[in-house]
C-alpha positions in Angstrom: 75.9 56.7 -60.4 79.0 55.5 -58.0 78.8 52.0 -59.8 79.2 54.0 -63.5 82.2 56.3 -62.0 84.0 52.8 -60.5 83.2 51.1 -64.1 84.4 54.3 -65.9 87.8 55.0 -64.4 88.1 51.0 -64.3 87.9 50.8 -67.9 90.5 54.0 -68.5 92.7 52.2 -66.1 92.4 48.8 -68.0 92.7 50.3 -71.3 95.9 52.2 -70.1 97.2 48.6 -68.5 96.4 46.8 -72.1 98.4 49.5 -74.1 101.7 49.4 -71.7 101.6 45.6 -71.8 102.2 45.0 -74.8 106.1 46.4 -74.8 106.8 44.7 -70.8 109.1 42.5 -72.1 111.4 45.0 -72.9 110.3 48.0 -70.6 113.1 48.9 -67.8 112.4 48.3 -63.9 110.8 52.0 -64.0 108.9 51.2 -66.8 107.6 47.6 -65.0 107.3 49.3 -61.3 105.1 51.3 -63.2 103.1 49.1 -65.1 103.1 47.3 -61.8 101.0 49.9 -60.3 98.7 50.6 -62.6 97.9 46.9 -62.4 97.2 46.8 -58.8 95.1 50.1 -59.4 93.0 48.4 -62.5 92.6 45.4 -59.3 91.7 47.6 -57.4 89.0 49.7 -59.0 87.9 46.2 -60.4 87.3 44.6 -57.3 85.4 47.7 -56.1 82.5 47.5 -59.1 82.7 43.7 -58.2 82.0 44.1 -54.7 78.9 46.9 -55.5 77.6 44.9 -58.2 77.2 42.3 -55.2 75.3 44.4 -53.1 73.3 46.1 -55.4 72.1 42.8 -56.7 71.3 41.7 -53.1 73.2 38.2 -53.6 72.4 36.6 -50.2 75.5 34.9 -50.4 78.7 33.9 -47.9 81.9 33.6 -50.0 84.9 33.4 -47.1 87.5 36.5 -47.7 90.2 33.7 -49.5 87.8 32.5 -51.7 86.3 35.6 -52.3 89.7 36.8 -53.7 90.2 33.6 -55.5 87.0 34.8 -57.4 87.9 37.6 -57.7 91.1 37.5 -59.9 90.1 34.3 -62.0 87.4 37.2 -63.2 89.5 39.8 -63.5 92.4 37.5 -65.2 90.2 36.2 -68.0 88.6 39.9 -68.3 91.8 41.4 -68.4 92.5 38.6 -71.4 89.6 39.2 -73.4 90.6 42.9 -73.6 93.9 41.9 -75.0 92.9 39.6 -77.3 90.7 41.9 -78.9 93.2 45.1 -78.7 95.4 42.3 -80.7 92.9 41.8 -83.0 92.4 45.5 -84.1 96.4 45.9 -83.7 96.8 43.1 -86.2 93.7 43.9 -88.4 94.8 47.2 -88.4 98.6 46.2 -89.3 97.6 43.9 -92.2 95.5 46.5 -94.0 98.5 49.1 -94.0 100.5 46.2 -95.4 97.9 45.6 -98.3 97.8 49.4 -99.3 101.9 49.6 -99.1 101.9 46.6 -101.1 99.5 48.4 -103.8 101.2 51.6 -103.4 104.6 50.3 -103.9 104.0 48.4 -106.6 102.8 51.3 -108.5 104.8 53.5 -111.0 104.3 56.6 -112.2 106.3 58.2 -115.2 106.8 60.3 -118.8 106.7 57.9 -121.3 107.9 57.8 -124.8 105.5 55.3 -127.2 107.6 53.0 -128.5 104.7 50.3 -130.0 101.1 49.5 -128.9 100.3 46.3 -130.2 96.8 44.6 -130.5 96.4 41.0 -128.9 93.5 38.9 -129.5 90.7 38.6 -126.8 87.8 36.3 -126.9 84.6 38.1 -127.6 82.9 35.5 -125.2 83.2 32.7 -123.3 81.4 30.1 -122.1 81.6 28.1 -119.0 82.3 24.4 -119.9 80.3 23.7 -116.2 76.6 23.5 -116.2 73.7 23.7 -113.7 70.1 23.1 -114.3 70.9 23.1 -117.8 71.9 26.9 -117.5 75.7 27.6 -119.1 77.6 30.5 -118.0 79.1 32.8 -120.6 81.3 35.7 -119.9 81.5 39.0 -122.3 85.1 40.7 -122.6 84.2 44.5 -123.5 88.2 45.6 -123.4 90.3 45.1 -126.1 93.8 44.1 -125.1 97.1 45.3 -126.2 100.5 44.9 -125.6 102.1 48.5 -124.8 106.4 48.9 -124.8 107.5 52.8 -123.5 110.8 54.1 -123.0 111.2 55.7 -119.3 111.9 59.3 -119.7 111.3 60.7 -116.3 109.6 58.7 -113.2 107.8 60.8 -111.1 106.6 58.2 -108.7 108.5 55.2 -107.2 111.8 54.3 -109.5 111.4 52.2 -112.0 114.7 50.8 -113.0 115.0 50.1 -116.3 115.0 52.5 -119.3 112.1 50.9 -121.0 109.0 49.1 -119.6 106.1 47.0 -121.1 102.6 46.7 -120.0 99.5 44.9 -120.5 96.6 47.2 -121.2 93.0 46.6 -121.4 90.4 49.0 -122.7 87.4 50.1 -124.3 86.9 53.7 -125.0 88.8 54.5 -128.5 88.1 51.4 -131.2 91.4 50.0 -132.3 93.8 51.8 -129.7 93.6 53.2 -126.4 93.5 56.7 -126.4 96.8 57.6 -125.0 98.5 55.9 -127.6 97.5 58.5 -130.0 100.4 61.1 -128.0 104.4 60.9 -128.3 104.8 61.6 -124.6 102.2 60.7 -121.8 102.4 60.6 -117.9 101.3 56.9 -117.5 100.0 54.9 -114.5 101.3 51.3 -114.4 100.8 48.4 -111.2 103.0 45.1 -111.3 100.2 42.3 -110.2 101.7 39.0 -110.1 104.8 39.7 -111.8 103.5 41.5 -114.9 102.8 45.0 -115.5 99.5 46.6 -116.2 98.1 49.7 -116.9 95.9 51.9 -114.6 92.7 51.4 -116.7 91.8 54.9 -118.4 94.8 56.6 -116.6 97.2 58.9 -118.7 98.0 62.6 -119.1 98.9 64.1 -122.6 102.8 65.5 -121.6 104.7 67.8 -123.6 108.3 69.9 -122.7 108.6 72.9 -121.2 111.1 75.5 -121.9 112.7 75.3 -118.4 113.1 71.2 -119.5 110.2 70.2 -117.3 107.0 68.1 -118.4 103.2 69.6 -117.9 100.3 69.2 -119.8 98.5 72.3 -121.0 94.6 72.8 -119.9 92.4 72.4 -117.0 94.5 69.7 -114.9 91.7 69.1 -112.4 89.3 67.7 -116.0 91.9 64.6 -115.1 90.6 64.3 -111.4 86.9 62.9 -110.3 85.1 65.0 -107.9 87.1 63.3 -105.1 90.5 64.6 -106.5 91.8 68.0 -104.8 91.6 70.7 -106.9 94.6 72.2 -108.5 95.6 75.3 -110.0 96.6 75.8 -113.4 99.8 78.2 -113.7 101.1 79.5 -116.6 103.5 77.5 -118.8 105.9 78.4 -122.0 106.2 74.6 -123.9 109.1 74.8 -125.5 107.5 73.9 -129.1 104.5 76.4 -129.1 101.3 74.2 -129.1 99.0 75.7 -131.5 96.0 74.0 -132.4 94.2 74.6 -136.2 90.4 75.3 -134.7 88.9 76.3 -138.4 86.4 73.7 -139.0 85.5 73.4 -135.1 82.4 74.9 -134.2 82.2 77.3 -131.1 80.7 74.9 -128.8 83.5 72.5 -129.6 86.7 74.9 -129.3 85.0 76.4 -125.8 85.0 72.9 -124.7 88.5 71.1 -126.0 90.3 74.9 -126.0 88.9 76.7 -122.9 90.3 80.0 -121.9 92.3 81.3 -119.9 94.0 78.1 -120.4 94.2 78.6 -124.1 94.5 82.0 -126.3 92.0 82.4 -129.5 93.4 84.2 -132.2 93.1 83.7 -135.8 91.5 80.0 -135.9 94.4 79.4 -133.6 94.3 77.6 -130.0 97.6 78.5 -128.7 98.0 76.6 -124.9 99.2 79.4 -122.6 98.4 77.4 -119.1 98.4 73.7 -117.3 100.1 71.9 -114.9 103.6 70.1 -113.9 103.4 66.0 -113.5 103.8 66.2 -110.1 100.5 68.3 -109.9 99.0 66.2 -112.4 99.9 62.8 -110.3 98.5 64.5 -107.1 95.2 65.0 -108.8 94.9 60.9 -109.6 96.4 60.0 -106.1 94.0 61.6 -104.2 91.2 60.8 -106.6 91.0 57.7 -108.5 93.9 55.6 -107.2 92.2 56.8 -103.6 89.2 55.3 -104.8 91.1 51.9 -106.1 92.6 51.6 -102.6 96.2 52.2 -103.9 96.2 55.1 -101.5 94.2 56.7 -98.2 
């Protein structure tokens, strides 16, 4: 129990000496008096457990006092290295992976776009590796279709992109022909530069229209943008300042209940007139804390 107690507050004390190293270079003579002491302490306490692990072992040996000492702080010095060479490791492990996610995060941009074209570019259907092995060929399937997007910058809501319009590479599959946000004037896109070029956030959009106070929000349920990671966020109400009314005639119930849910949306004479949603900066929070999260972009 004694040996545990010396070990214990040895290790505090060393953990405490490996922390305040790391700035002596530039501490004051308080600061190094200091660090000083708690050095000789660590020793101390050290060569303590060193001295009971002796006995308790019963090592029948004579070691005269100087060499004893000698001993002594060879051990200690090359423990007292191995502890801060491995609190450098984390330090720097630790370092580069904040550097990783600041590059991803500030690389991204966020804004309201308005469509100016989406263009079609032509992607393999397959491919096949030109290297063999046991006679077996590789062959790769592309399931996106690419396209070659051009927006003009209307508003950026996250990071500033300078420029008042942007193009984008965008790959994707859901909607034959065109990806689905192209289909909308005015969308709050997701775009990443990677190696110079631009590229959309795969499946990443929200339908934006204007408000009557000049601000951007999309009506509905914000959170049906989020995965179940995402935070959820409250819907508020909203005047656009072009009423959007959508014809539901030929919809059947199940369908408007789904696409036109209330109290998000008012039902009145075949009419689904949008009476709630949420402002872009809502609408970005829901995708930062859900799916970029989960691509790594952010913690």
């Amino acid at each position: 129990m004694c040996l545990l107690k010396l070990i214990t507050s040895g290790k505090a004390a060393i953990n405490s000496a490996a922390f305040f190293s790391c700035g002596v270079s530039g501490a004051s003579c308080a600061m190094a008096a200091k660090l000083n002491a708690i050095n000789n302490k660590v020793k101390t306490v050290f060569k303590a457990c060193f001295r009971y692990v002796i006995i308790l072992c019963n090592i029948q040996i004579y070691i005269p006092i100087s060499k004893y000492n000698h001993i002594f702080e060879s051990i200690f010095d090359h423990f007292i290295t191995m502890k801060l060479r491995l609190f450098t490791t984390i330090v720097l492990l630790l370092l580069f992976q904040n550097i990783l996610a600041q590059t991803a995060k500030d690389s991204l941009y966020v804004f309201v776009g308005e469509k100016i074209e989406v263009k079609q570019f032509y992607i393999k259907p397959f491919e096949i590796d030109s290297t063999s092995q046991h006679g077996i060929r590789k062959m790769r399937i592309n399931m996106d279709d690419g396209f070659n997007a051009r927006y003009k910058v209307i508003q950026n809501v996250f990071n500033h992109f300078n420029k008042d319009t942007i193009e984008f590479i965008v790959f994707d599959h859901e909607n034959l022909g065109t990806p689905p946000f192209s289909k909308f004037k005015y969308v709050l896109i997701f775009v990443s530069e990677i190696n110079g070029k631009m590229y959309h956030q795969k499946y990443l959009y929200c339908d934006v229209y204007l408000t009557s106070d000049g601000k951007w929000a999309s009506p509905g349920d914000p959170n049906r943008f989020g995965n179940p990671s995402s935070k959820p966020v409250k819907a508020v109400p909203i005047q656009f300042k072009e009423p959007l009314i959508f014809d539901i005639t030929d919809l059947p119930a199940i369908r408007v209940k789904k696409l036109y849910p209330e109290p998000y949306y008012k039902i009145e004479n075949n009419k689904a007139i949008a009476v709630m949603g949420a402002y872009v900066d809502d609408l970005f929070e829901i995708e930062k804390n859900g799916y970029l999260k989960a691509r790594g972009i952010f913690k």
